[in-house]
N, C-alpha and C positions, 0 to 999 in steps of 0.2 A: 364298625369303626374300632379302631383300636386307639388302645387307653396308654400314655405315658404314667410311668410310676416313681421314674426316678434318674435323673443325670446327673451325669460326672463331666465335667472338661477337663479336657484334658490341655497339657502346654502346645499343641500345635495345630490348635484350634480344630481337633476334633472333639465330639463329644461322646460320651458312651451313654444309653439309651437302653431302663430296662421297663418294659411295655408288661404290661396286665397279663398277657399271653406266657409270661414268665421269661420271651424271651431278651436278651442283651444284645443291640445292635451298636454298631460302630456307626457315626454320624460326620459326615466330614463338611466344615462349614466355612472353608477355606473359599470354595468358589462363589459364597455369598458377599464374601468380604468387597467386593465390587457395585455391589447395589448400594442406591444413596439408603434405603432403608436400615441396611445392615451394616453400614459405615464404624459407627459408634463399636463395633466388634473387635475391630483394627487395637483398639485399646484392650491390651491381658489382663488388666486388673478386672475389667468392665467384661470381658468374656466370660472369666473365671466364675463372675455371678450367677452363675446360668441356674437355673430352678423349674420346677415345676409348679404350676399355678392351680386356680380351684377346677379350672375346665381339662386339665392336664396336656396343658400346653408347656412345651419348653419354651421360658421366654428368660428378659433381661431386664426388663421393665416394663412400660405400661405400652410402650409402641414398639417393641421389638420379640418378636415371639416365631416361633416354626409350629404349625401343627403337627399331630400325632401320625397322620396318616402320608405325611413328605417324608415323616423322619424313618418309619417304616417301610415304606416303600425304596426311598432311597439310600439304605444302609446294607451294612454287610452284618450277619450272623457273626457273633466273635466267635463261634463254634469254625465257622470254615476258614478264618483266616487262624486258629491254633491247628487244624486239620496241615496249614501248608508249612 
């Protein structure tokens, strides 16, 4: 399993994501914005909270969170998108 260490959001509701492995992934949470779970995101102020928790979960509060191993899997290395 890989370990969250530390996010950033960013203003167009992606988030940058640096994992135990050292490395920084790009997180885009735009297509969650549709689920009734993930509603409450829709608000920037409310986005921009994004944190790391004691389990190293990216969340928001107490019912809004992504695991380590979604944010991992589904992001891009910020290495290959400075590459293009």
């Amino acid at each position: 399993m890989v370990y969250a260490v530390k996010v950033t959001p960013l203003d167009n509701y992606n988030i940058l994501v640096e994992f135990k492995t050292g490395e920084i992934k790009l997180y885009n949470c735009y297509p969650l914005l549709s689920i009734p779970l993930f509603a409450k995101l829709k608000n920037k102020d409310f986005f921009m909270t994004a944190h790391i928790d004691e389990t190293g979960l990216v969340c928001w509060d107490n019912s809004t969170d992504i695991p380590p191993d979604e944010l991992y899997n589904n992001s891009v290395d910020i290495r290959q998108l400075q590459a293009v």
